[in-house]
PyMOL Python script that loads the backbone (N, CA, C, O; Angstrom):
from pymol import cmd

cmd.read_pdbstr("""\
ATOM      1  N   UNK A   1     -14.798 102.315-125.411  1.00  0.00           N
ATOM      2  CA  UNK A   1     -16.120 101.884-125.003  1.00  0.00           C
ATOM      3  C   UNK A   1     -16.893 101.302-126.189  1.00  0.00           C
ATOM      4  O   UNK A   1     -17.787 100.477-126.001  1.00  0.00           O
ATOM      5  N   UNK A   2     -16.524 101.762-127.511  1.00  0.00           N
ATOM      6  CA  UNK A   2     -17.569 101.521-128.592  1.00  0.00           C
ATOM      7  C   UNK A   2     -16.905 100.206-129.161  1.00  0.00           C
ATOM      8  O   UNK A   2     -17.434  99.531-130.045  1.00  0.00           O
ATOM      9  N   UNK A   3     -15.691  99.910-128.567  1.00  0.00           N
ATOM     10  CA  UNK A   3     -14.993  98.469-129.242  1.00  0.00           C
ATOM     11  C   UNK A   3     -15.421  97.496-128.535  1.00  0.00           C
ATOM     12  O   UNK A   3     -15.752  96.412-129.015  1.00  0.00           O
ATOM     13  N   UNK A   4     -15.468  97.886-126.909  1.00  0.00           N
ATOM     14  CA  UNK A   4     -16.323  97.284-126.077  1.00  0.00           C
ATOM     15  C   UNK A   4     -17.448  96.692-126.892  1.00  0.00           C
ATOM     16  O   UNK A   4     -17.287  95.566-127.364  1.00  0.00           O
ATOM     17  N   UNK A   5     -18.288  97.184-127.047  1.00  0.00           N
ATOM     18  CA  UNK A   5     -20.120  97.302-127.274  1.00  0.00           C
ATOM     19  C   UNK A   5     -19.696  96.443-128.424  1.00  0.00           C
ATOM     20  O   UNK A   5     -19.059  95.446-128.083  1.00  0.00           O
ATOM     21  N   UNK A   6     -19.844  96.554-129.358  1.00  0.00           N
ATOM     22  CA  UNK A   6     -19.124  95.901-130.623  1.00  0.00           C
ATOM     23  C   UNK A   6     -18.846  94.972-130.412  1.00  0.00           C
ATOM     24  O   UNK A   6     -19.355  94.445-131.402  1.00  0.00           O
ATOM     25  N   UNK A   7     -18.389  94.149-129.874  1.00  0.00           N
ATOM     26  CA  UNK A   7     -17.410  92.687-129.439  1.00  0.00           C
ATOM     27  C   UNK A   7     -18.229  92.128-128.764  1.00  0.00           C
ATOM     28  O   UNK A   7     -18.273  90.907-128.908  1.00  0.00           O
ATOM     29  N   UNK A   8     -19.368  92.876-127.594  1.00  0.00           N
ATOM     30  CA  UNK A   8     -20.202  92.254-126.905  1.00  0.00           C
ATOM     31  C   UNK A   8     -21.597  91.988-128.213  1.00  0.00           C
ATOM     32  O   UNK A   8     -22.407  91.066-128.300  1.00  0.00           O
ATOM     33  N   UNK A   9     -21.416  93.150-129.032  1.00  0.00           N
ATOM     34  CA  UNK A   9     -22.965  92.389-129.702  1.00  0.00           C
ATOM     35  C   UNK A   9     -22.764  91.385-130.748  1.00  0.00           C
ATOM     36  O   UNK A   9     -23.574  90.514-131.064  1.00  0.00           O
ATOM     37  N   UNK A  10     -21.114  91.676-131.472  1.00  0.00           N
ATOM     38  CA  UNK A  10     -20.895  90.595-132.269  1.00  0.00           C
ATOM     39  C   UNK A  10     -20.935  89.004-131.543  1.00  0.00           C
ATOM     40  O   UNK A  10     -21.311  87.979-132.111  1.00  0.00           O
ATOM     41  N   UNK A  11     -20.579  89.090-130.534  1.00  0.00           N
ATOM     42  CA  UNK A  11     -20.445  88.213-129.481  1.00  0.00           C
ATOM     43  C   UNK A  11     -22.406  87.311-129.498  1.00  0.00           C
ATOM     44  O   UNK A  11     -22.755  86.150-129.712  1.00  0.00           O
ATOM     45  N   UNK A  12     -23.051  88.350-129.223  1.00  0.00           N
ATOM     46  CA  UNK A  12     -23.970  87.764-128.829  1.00  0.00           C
ATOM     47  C   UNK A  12     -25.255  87.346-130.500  1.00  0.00           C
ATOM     48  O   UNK A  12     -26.382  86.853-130.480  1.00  0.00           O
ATOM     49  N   UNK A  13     -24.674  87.670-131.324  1.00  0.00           N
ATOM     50  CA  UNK A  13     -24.959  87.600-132.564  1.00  0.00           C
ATOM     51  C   UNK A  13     -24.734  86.100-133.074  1.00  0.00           C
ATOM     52  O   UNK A  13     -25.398  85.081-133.262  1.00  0.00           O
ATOM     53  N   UNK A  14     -23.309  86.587-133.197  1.00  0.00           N
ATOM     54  CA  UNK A  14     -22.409  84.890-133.326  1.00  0.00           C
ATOM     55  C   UNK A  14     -23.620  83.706-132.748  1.00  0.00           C
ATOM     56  O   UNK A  14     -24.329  82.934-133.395  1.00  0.00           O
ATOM     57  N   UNK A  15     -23.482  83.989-130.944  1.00  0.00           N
ATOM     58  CA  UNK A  15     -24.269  82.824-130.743  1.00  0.00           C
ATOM     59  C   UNK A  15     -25.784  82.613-130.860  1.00  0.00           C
ATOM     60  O   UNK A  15     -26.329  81.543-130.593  1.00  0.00           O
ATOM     61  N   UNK A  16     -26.431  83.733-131.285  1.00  0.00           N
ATOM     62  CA  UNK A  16     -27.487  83.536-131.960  1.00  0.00           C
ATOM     63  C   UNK A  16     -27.776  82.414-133.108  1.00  0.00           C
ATOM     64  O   UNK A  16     -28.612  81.516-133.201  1.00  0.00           O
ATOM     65  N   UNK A  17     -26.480  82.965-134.120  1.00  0.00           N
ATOM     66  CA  UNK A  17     -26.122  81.717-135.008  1.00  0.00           C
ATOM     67  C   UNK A  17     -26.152  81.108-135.190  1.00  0.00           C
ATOM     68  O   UNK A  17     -26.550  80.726-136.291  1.00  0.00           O
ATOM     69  N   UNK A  18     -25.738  80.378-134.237  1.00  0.00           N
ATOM     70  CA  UNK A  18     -24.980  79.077-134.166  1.00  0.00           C
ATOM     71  C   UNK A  18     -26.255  78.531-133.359  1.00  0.00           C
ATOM     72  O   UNK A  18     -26.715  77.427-133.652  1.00  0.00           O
ATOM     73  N   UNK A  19     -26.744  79.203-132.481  1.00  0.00           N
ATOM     74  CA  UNK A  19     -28.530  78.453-132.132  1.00  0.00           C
ATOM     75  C   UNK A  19     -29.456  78.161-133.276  1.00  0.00           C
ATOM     76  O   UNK A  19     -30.553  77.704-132.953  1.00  0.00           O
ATOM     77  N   UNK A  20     -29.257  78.311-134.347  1.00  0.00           N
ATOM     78  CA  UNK A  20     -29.820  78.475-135.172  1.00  0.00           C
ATOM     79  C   UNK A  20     -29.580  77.513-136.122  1.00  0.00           C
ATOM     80  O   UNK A  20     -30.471  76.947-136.756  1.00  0.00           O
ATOM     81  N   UNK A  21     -28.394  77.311-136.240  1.00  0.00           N
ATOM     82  CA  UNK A  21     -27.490  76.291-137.008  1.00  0.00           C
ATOM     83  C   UNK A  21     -28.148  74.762-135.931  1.00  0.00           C
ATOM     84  O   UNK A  21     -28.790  73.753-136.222  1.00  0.00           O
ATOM     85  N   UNK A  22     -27.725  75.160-134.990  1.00  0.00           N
ATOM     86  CA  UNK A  22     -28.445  73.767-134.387  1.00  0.00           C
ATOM     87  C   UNK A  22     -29.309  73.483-134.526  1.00  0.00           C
ATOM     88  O   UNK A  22     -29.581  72.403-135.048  1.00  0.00           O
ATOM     89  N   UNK A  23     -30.302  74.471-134.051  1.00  0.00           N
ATOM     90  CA  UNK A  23     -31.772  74.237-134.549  1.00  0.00           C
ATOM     91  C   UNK A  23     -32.300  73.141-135.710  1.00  0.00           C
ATOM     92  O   UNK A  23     -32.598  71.951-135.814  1.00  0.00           O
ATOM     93  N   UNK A  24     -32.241  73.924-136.219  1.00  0.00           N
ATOM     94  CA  UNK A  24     -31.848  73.229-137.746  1.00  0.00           C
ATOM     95  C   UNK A  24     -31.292  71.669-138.116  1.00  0.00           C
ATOM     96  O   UNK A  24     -32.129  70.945-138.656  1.00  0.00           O
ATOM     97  N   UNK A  25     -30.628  71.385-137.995  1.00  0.00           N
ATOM     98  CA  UNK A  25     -29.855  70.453-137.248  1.00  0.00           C
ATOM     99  C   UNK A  25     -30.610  69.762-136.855  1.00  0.00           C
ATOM    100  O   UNK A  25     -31.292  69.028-137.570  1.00  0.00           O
ATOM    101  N   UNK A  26     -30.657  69.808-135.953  1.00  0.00           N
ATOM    102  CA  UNK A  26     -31.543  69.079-134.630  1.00  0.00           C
ATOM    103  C   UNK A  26     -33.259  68.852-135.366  1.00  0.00           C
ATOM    104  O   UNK A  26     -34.010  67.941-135.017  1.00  0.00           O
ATOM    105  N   UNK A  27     -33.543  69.720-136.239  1.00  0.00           N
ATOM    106  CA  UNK A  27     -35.028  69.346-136.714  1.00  0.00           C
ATOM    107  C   UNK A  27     -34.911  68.106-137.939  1.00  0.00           C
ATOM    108  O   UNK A  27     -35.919  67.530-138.347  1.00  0.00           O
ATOM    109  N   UNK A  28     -34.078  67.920-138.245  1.00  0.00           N
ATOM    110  CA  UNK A  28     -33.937  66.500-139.197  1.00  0.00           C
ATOM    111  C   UNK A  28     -32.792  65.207-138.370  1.00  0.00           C
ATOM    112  O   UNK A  28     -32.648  64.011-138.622  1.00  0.00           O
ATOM    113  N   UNK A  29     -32.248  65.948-137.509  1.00  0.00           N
ATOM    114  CA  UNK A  29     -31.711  64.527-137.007  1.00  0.00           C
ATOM    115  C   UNK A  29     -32.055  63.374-135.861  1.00  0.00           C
ATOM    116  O   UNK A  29     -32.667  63.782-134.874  1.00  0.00           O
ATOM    117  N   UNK A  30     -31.741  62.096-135.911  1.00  0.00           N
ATOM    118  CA  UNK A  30     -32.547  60.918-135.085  1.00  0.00           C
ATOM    119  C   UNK A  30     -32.421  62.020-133.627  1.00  0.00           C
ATOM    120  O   UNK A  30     -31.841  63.078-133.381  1.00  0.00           O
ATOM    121  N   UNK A  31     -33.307  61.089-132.898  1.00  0.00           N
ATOM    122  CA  UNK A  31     -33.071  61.609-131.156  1.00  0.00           C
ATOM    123  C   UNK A  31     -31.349  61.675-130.375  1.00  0.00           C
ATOM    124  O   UNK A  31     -30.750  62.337-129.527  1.00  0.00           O
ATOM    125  N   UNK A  32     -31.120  60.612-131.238  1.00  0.00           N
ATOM    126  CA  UNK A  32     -29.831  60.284-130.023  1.00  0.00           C
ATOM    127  C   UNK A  32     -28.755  61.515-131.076  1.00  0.00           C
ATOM    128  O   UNK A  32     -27.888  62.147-130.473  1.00  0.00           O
ATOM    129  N   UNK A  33     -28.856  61.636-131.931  1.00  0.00           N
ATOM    130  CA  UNK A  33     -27.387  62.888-132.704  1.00  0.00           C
ATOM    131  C   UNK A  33     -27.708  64.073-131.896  1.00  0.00           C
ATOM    132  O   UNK A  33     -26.778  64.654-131.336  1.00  0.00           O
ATOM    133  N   UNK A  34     -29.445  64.692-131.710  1.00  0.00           N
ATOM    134  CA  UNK A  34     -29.457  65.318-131.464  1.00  0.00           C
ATOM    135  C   UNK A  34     -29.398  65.463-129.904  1.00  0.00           C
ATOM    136  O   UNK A  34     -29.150  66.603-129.511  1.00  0.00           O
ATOM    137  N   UNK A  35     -29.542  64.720-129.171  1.00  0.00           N
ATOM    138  CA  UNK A  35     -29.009  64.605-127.388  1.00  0.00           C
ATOM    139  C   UNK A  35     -27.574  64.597-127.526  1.00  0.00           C
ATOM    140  O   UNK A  35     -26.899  65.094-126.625  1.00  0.00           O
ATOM    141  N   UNK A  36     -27.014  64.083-128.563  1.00  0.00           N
ATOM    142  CA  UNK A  36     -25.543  64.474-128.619  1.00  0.00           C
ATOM    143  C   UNK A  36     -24.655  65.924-128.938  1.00  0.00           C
ATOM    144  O   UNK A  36     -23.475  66.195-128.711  1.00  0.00           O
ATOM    145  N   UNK A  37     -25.723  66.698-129.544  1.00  0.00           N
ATOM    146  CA  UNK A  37     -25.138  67.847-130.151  1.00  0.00           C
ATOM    147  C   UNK A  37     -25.710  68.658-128.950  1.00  0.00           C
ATOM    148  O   UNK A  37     -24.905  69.399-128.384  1.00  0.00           O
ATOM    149  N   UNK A  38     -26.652  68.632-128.605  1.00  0.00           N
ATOM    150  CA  UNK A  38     -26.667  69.355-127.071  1.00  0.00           C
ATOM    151  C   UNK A  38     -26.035  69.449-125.987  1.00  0.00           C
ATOM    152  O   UNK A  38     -25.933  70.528-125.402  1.00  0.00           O
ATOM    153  N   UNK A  39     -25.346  67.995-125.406  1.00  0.00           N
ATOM    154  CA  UNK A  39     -24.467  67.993-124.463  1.00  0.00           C
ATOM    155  C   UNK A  39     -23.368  68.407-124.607  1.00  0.00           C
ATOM    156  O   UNK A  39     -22.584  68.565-123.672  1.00  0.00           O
ATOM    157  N   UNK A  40     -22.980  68.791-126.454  1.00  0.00           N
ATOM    158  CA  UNK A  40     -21.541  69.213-126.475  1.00  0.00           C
ATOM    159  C   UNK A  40     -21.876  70.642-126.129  1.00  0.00           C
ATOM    160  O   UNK A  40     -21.026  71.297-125.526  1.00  0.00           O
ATOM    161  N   UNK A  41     -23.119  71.231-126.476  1.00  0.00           N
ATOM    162  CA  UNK A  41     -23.154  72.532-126.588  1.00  0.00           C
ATOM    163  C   UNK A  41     -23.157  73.499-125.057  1.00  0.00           C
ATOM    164  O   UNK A  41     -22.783  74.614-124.693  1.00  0.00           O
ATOM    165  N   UNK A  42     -24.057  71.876-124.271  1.00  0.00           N
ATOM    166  CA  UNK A  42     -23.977  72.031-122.856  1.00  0.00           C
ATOM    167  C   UNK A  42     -22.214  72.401-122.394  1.00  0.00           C
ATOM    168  O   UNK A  42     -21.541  73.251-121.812  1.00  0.00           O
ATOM    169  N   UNK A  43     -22.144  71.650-122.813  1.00  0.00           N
ATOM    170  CA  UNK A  43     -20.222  71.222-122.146  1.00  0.00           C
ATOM    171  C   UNK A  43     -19.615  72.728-122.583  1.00  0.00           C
ATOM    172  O   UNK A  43     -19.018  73.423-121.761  1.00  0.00           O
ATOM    173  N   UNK A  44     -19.836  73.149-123.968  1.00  0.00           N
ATOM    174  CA  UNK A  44     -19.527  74.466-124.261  1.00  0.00           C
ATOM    175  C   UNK A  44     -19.107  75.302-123.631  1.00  0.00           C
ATOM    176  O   UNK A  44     -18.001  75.823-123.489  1.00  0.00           O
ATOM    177  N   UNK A  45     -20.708  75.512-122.966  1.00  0.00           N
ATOM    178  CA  UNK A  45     -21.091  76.583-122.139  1.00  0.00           C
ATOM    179  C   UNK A  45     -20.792  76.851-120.872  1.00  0.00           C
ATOM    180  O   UNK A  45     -20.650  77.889-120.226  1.00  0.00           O
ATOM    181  N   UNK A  46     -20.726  75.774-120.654  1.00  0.00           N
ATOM    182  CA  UNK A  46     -20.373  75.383-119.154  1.00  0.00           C
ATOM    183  C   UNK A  46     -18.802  75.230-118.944  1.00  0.00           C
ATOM    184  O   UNK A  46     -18.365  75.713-117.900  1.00  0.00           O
ATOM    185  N   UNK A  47     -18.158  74.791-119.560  1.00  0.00           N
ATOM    186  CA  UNK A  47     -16.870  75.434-119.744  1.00  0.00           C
ATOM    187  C   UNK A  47     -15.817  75.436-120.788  1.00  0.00           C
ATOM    188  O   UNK A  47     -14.953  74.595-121.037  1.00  0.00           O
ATOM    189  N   UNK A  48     -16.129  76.738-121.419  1.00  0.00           N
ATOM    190  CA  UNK A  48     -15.513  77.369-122.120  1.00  0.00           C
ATOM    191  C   UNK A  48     -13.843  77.377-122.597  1.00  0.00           C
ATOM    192  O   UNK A  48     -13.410  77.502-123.743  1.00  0.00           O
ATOM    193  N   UNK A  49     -13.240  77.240-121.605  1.00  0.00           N
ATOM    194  CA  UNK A  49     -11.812  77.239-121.415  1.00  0.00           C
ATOM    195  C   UNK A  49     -11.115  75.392-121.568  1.00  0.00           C
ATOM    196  O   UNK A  49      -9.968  75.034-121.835  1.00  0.00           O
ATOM    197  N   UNK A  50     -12.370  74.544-121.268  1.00  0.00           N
ATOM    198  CA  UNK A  50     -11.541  73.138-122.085  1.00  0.00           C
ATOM    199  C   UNK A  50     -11.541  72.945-123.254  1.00  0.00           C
ATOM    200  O   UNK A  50     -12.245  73.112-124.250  1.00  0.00           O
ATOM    201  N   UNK A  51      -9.803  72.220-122.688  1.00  0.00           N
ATOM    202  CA  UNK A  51      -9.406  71.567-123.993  1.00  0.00           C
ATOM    203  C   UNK A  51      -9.868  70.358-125.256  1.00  0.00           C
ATOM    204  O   UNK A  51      -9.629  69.172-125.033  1.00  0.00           O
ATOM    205  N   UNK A  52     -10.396  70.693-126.289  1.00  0.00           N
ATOM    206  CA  UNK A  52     -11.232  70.197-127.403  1.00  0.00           C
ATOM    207  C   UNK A  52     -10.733  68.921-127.685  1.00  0.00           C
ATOM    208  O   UNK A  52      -9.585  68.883-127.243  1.00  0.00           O
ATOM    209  N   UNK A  53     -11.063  67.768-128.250  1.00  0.00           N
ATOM    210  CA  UNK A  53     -10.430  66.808-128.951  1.00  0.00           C
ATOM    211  C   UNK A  53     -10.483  67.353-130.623  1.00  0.00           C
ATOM    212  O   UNK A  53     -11.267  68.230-130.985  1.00  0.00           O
ATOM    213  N   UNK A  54      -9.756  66.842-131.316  1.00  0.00           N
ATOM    214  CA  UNK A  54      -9.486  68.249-132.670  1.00  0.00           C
ATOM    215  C   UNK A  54     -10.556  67.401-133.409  1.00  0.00           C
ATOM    216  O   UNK A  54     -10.688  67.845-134.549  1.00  0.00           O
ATOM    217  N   UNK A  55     -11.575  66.070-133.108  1.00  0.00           N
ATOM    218  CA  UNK A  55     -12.382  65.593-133.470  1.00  0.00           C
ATOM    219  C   UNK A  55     -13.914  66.380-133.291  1.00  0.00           C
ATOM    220  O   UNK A  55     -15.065  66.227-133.699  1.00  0.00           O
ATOM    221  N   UNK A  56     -13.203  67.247-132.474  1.00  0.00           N
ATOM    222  CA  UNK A  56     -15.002  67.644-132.197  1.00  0.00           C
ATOM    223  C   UNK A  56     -15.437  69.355-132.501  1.00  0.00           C
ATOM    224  O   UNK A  56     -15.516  70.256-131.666  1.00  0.00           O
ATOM    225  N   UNK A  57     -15.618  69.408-133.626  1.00  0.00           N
ATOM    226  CA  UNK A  57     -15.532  69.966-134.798  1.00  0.00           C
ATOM    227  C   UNK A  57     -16.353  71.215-134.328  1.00  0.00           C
ATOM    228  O   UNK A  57     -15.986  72.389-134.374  1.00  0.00           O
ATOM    229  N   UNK A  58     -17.897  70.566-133.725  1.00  0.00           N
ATOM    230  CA  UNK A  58     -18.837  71.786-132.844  1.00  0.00           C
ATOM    231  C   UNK A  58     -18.391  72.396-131.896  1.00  0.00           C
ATOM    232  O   UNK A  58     -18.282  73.622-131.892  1.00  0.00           O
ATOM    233  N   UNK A  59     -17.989  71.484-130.736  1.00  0.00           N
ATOM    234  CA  UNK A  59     -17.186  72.198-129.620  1.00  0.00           C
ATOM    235  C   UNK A  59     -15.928  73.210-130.132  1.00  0.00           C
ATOM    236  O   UNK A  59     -15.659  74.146-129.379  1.00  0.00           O
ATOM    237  N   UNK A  60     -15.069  73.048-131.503  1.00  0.00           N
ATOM    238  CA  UNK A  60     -14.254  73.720-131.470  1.00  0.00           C
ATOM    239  C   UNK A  60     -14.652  75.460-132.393  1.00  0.00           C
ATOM    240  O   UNK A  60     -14.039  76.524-132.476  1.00  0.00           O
ATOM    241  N   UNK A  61     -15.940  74.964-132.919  1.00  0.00           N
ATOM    242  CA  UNK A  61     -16.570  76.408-133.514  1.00  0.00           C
ATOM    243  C   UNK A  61     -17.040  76.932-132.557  1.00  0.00           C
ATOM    244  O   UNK A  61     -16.806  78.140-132.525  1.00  0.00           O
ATOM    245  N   UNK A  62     -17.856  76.395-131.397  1.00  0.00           N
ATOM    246  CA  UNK A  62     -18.020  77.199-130.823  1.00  0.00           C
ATOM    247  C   UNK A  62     -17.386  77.854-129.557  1.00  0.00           C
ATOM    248  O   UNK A  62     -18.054  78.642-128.888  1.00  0.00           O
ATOM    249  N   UNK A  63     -16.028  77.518-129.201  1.00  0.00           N
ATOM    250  CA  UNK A  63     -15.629  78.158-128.957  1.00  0.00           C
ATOM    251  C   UNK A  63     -14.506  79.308-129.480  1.00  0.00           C
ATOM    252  O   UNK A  63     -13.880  80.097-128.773  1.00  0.00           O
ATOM    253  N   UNK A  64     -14.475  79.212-130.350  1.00  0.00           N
ATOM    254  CA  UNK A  64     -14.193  80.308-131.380  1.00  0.00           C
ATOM    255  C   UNK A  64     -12.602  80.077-131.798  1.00  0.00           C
ATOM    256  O   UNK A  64     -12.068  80.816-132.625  1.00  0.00           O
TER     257      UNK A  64
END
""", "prot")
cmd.dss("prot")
cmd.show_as("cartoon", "prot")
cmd.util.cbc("prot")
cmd.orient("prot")
């Protein structure tokens, strides 16, 4: 149970992160990089289980 819990908060930590990392990101870059780094993040999220192009460097951090 406690490896459980653990994995779920590292889990939700991680993507704290990485919101953060964007953030960031996204506060110095033009409009259009940053509508771009969102839709990957969209695509992310939304599904998890596709396959990456080995070009896309965000999509492949974040899915771990």
């Amino acid at each position: 149970m406690l490896k459980r819990l653990t994995a779920f908060c590292r889990s939700g930590c991680d993507l704290a992160n990485i919101y953060f990392v964007i953030d960031e990101y996204n506060d110095v870059a033009d409009s259009e990089a940053a509508t771009q780094v969102c839709d990957i993040v969209m695509d992310v999220l939304n599904n998890p289980y596709k396959a990456r192009k080995q070009g896309d460097k965000l999509g492949l951090l974040m899915q771990g």
